[in-house]
Structure formats: C-alpha cells, structure tokens
C-alpha positions as CSV (number, residue, x, y, z in Angstrom):
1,X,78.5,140.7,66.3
2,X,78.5,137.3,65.3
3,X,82.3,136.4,66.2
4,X,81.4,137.4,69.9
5,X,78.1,135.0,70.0
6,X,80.7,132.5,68.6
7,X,83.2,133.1,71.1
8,X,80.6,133.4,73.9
9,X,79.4,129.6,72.9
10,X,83.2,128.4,72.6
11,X,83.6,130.1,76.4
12,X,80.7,128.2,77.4
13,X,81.3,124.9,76.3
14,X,85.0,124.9,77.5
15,X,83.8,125.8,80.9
16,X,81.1,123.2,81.1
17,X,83.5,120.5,79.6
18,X,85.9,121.3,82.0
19,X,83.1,120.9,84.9
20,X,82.3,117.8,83.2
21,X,85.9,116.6,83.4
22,X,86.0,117.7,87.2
23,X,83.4,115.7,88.5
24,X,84.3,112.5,86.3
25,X,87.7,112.6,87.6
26,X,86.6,112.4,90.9
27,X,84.0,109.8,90.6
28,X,85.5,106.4,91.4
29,X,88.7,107.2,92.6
30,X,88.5,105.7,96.1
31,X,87.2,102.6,95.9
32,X,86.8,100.1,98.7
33,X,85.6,97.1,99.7
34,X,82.5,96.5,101.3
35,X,82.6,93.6,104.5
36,X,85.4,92.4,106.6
37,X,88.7,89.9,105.6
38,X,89.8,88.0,108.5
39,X,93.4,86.8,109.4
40,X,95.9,86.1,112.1
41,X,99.5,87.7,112.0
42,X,101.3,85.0,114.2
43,X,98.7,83.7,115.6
44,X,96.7,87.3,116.4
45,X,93.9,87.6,115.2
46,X,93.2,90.7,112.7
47,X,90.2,92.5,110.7
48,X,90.0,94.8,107.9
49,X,86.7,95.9,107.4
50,X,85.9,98.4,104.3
51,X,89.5,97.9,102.7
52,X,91.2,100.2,100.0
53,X,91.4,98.8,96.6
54,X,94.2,98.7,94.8
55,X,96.7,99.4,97.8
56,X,99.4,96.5,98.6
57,X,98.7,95.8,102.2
58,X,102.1,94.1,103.6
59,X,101.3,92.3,107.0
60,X,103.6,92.8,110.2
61,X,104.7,88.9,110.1
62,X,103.3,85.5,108.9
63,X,99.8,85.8,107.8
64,X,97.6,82.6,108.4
65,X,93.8,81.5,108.5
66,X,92.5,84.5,105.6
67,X,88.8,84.3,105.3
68,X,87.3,86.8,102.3
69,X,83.8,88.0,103.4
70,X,84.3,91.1,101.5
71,X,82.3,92.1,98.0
72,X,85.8,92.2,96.2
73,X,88.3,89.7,95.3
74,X,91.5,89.5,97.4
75,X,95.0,88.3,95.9
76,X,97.3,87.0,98.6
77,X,101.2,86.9,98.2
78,X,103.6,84.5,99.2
79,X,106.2,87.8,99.2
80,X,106.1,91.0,100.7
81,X,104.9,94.0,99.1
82,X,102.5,92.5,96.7
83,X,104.9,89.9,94.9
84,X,105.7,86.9,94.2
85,X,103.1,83.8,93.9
86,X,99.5,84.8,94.8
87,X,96.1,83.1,95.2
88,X,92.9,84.8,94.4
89,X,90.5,84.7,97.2
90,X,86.2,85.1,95.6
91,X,84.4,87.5,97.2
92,X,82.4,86.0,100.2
93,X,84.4,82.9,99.7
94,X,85.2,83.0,103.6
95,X,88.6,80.5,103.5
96,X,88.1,78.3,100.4
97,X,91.0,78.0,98.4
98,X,93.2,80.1,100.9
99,X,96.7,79.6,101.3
100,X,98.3,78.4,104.5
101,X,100.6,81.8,104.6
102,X,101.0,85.2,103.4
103,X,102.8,87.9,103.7
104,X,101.0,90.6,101.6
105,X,98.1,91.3,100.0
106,X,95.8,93.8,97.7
107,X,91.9,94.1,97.4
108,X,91.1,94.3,93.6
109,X,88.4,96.3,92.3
C-alpha cells in the first residue's frame, strides 16, 4: 500500500512539473516592441510599428533618416542581414546618434 501512495505522488508531481514547464516555455517567447521606428528605403518613407525582437530585418535598398520611438533598442547594420558595423539606436531616441545608411537591422529585447 504504501509503494502505490508513493508512486501516486511521483505521478503527480511529474505531471504538474511538466505543466509547469509548459506554460514557462511559452511565456516570453514572442517578444516585441512596443511604438513605431521610422525610415525611408530610397527615399520612401516606411513604418514598423510593434516590431519582432530578435529577427534581422534586411531592407529592400538603402535605408536613410531611422528615428527609434520604440520601447526597445534598435541596432542598425551597415551590411545586409544583420552584419557588419552597427549603431545602437536608445529606445525613444527618435534620430540621435543614427547613421546616415543602413541596410539591415534587428530590435533587441
């Protein structure tokens, strides 16, 4: 009798530390900015509102005029997909200390 209460409690805790794995593994893992990021693609202007984290954004041409008025730093890349140099645009820092072109970039969470 007491080696089924045993493995009743061992079947009980595995299923509620597997819940518990379940819901933490799904807390958190889309992530994204909160406000908009403003740019022009040859001279067109664009808008990302809400943005991904994480995700190397590469833009369709020359990137100009960024302006962060997001809640999450923004790196910008002199390269396509995400390399090369890159400046770190603060959060709500609108266009200070942006650089005069990009060609990629990535929200950071």
């Amino acid at each position: 009798m007491l080696v089924k209460g045993k493995l009743a409690f061992v079947k009980g805790a595995v299923a509620l530390g597997c819940a518990a794995a379940a819901v933490a593994g799904t807390t958190g893992v889309a992530s994204a900015s909160v406000g908009q990021f403003f740019y022009r693609v040859d001279g067109v202007p664009r808008v990302l509102t809400n943005a991904q984290d994480g995700e190397c954004l590469s833009l369709e041409g020359t990137g100009t005029n960024f302006g962060n008025f997001t809640d999450t730093t923004v790196q910008v890349f002199a390269g396509t997909q995400c390399r090369g140099p890159s400046v770190y645009l603060n959060p709500y820092s609108g266009d200070n200390g942006a650089p005069p072109v990009g060609y990629s970039l990535r929200f950071l969470n």
